[in-house]
Kinemage of the C-alpha trace (Angstrom):
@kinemage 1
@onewidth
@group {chain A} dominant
@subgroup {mainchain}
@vectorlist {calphas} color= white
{ca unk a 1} P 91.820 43.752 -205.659
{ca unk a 2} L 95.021 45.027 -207.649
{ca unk a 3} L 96.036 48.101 -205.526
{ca unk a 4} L 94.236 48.173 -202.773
{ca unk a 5} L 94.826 49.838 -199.616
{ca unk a 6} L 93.260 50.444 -196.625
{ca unk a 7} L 92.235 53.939 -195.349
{ca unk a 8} L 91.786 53.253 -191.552
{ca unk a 9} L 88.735 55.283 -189.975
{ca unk a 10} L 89.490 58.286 -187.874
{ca unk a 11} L 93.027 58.541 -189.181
{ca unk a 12} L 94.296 61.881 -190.885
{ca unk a 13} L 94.024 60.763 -194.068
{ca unk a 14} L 90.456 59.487 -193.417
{ca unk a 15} L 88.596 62.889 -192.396
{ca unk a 16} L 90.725 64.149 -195.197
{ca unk a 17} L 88.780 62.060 -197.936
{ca unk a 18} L 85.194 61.981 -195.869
{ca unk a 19} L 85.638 65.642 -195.037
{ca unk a 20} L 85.885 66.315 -199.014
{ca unk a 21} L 81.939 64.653 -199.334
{ca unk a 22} L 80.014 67.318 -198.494
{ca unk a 23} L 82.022 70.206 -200.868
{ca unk a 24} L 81.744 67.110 -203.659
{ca unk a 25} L 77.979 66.659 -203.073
{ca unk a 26} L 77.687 70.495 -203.407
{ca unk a 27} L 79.470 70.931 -206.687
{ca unk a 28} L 77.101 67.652 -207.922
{ca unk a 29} L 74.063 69.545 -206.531
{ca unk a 30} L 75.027 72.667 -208.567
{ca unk a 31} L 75.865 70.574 -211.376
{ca unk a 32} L 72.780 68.767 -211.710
{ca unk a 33} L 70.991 71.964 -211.672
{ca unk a 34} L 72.444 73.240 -214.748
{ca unk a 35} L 70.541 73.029 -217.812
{ca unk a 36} L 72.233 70.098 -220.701
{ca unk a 37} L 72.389 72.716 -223.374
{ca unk a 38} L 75.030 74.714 -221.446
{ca unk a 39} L 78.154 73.001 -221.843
{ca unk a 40} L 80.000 75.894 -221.104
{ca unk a 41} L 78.552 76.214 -217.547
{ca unk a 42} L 78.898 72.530 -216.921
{ca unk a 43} L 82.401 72.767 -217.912
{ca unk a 44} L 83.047 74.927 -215.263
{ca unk a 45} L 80.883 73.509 -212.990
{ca unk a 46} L 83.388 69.755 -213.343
{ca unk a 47} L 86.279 72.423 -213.334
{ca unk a 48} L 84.672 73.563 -209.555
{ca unk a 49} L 84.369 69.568 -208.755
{ca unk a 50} L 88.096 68.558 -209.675
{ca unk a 51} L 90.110 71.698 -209.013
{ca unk a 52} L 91.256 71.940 -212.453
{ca unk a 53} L 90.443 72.788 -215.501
{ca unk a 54} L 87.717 70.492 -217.556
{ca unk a 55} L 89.405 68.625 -220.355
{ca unk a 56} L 89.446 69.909 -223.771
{ca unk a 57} L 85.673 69.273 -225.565
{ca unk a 58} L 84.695 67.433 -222.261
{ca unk a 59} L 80.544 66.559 -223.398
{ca unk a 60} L 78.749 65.776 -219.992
{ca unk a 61} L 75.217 64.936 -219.330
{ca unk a 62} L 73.821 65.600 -216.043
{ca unk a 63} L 72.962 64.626 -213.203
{ca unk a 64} L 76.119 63.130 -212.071
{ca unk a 65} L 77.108 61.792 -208.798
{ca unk a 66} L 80.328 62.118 -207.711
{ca unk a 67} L 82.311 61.570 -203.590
{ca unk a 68} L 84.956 63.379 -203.531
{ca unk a 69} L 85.944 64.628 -207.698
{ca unk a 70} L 89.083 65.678 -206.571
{ca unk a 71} L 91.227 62.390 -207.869
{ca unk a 72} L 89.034 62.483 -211.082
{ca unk a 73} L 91.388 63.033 -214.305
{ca unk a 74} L 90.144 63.139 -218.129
{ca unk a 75} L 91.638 63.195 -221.093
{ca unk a 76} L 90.052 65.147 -224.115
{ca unk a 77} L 86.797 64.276 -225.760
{ca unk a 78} L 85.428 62.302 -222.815
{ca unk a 79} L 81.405 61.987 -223.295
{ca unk a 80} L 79.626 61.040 -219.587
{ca unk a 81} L 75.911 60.097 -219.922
{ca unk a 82} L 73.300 61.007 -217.437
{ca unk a 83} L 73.289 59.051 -214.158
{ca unk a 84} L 76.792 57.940 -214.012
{ca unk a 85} L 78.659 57.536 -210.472
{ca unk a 86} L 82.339 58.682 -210.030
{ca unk a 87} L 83.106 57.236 -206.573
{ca unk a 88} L 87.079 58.524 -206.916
{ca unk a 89} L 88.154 58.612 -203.247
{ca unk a 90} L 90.890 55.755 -204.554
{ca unk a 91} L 91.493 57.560 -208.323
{ca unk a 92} L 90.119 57.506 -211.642
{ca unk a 93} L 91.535 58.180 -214.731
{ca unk a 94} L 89.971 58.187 -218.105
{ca unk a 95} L 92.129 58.564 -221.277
{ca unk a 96} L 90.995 60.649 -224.300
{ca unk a 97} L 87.721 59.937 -226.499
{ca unk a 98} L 86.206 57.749 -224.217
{ca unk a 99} L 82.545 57.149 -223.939
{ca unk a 100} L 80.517 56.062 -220.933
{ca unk a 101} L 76.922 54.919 -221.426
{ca unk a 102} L 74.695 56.296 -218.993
{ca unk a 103} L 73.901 55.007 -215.454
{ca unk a 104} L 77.439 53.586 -215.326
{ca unk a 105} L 79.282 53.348 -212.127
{ca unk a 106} L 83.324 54.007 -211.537
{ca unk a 107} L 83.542 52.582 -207.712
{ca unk a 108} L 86.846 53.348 -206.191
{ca unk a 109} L 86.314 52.517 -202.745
{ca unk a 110} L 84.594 49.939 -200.302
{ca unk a 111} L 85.194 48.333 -196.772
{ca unk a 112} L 87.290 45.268 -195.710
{ca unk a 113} L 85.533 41.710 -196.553
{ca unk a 114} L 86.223 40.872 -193.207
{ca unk a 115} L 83.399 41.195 -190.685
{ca unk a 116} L 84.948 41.860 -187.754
{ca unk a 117} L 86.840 44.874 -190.192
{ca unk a 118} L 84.211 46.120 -191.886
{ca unk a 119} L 84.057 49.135 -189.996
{ca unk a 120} L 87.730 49.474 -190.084
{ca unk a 121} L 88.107 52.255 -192.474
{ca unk a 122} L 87.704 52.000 -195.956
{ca unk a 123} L 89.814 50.153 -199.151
{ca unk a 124} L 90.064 52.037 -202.391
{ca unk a 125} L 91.980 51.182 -205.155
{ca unk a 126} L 92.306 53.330 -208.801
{ca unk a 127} L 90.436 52.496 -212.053
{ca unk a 128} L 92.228 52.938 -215.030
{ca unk a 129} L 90.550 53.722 -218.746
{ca unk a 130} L 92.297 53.954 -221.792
{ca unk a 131} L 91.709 56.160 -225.209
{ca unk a 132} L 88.956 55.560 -227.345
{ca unk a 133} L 86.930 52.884 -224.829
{ca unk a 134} L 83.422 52.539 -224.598
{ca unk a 135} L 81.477 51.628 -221.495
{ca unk a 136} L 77.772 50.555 -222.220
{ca unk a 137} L 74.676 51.681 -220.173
{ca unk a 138} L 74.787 50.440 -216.374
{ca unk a 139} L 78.011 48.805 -216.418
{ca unk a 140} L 80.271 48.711 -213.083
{ca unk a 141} L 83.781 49.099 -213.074
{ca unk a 142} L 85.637 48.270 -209.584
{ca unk a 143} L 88.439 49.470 -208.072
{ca unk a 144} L 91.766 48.192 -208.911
{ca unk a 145} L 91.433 47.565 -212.287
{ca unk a 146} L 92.381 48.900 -215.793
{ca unk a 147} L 90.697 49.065 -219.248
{ca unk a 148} L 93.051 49.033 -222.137
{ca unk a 149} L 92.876 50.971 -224.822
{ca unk a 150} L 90.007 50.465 -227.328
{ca unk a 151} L 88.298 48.358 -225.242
{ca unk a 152} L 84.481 48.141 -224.939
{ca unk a 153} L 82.497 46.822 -222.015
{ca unk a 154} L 79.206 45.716 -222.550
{ca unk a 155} L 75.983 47.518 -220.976
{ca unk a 156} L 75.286 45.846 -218.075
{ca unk a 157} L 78.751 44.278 -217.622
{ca unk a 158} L 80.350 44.123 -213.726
{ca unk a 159} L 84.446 44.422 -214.127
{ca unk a 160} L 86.448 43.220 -211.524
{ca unk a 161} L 89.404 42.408 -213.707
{ca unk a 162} L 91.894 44.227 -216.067
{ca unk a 163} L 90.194 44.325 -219.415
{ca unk a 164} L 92.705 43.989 -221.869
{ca unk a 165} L 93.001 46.434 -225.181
{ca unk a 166} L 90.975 45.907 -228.136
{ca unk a 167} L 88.363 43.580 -226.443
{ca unk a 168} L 84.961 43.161 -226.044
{ca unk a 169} L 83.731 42.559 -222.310
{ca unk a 170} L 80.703 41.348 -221.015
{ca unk a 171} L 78.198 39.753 -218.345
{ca unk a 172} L 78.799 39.567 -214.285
{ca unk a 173} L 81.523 38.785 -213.970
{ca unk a 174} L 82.449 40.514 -217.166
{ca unk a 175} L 84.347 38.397 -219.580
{ca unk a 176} L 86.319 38.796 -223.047
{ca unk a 177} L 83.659 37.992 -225.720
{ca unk a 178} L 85.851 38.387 -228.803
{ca unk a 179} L 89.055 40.834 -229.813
{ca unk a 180} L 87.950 44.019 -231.874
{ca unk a 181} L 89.699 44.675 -235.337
């Protein structure tokens, strides 16, 4: 996958990102507890999560999952449905007035292919979204690739390659249905 590197276990940088679960997990707990009609504490709860402040009219749903929230980075007007995974250990960006469906999943990270490396540490590689995309309900994004602007992925859709602007996206392995006007 586009950008991938690999994290090798017990190294520095590993029980760096793995020792960041359990305050990530925490902040999700709290999160989740909150109720949806306070914004304002769910705000700061995401602000608690990523170490900086929550994006300008950020709308989130709980409960959200989330490893490590610190390489999470929105723009303004993101919407997050309820259910969605944020595995960020390798980066995620999401540009402004994007909207992702619920139960989506942003995966960032994974092991080698390899058997005799799978327990070698762990790949990640970033995810990318542009402004103004739409992700439908249950769709996957992997790590390593980037969503151009406009773009729309279909609900249920698996991405493991760059979705270009302006295009429609779907199935598994999601591919370009038709350009958007």
């Amino acid at each position: 996958m586009k950008g991938e590197r690999l994290i090798p276990r017990g190294s520095e940088e590993s029980r760096a990102i793995t020792g960041g679960v359990p305050r990530a997990f925490a902040c999700c707990e709290a999160l989740n507890r909150l109720a949806y009609a306070d914004q304002d504490a769910i705000r700061s709860a995401w602000s608690e999560l990523t170490g900086r402040p929550a994006p300008e009219r950020l709308h989130l749903v709980p409960p959200l999952h989330c490893d490590h929230g610190l390489d999470l980075r929105l723009g303004a007007n993101v919407f997050i449905n309820h259910g969605c995974t944020l595995n960020d250990m390798g980066g995620i960006e999401i540009g402004e007035d994007t909207m992702i469906g619920p139960n989506v999943s942003l995966l960032t990270s994974g092991h080698p292919t390899a058997l005799a490396d799978r327990r070698a540490g762990i790949t990640v590689a970033p995810i990318v979204i542009g402004a103004n995309v739409w992700i439908g309900a249950g769709a996957i994004v992997l790590g390593g690739v980037t969503v151009g602007d406009g773009a729309v992925i279909a609900a249920g859709a698996v991405v493991s390659r760059d979705v270009p602007p302006a295009t429609l996206v779907a199935g598994v392995p999601a591919q370009p249905v038709r350009a958007l006007g």
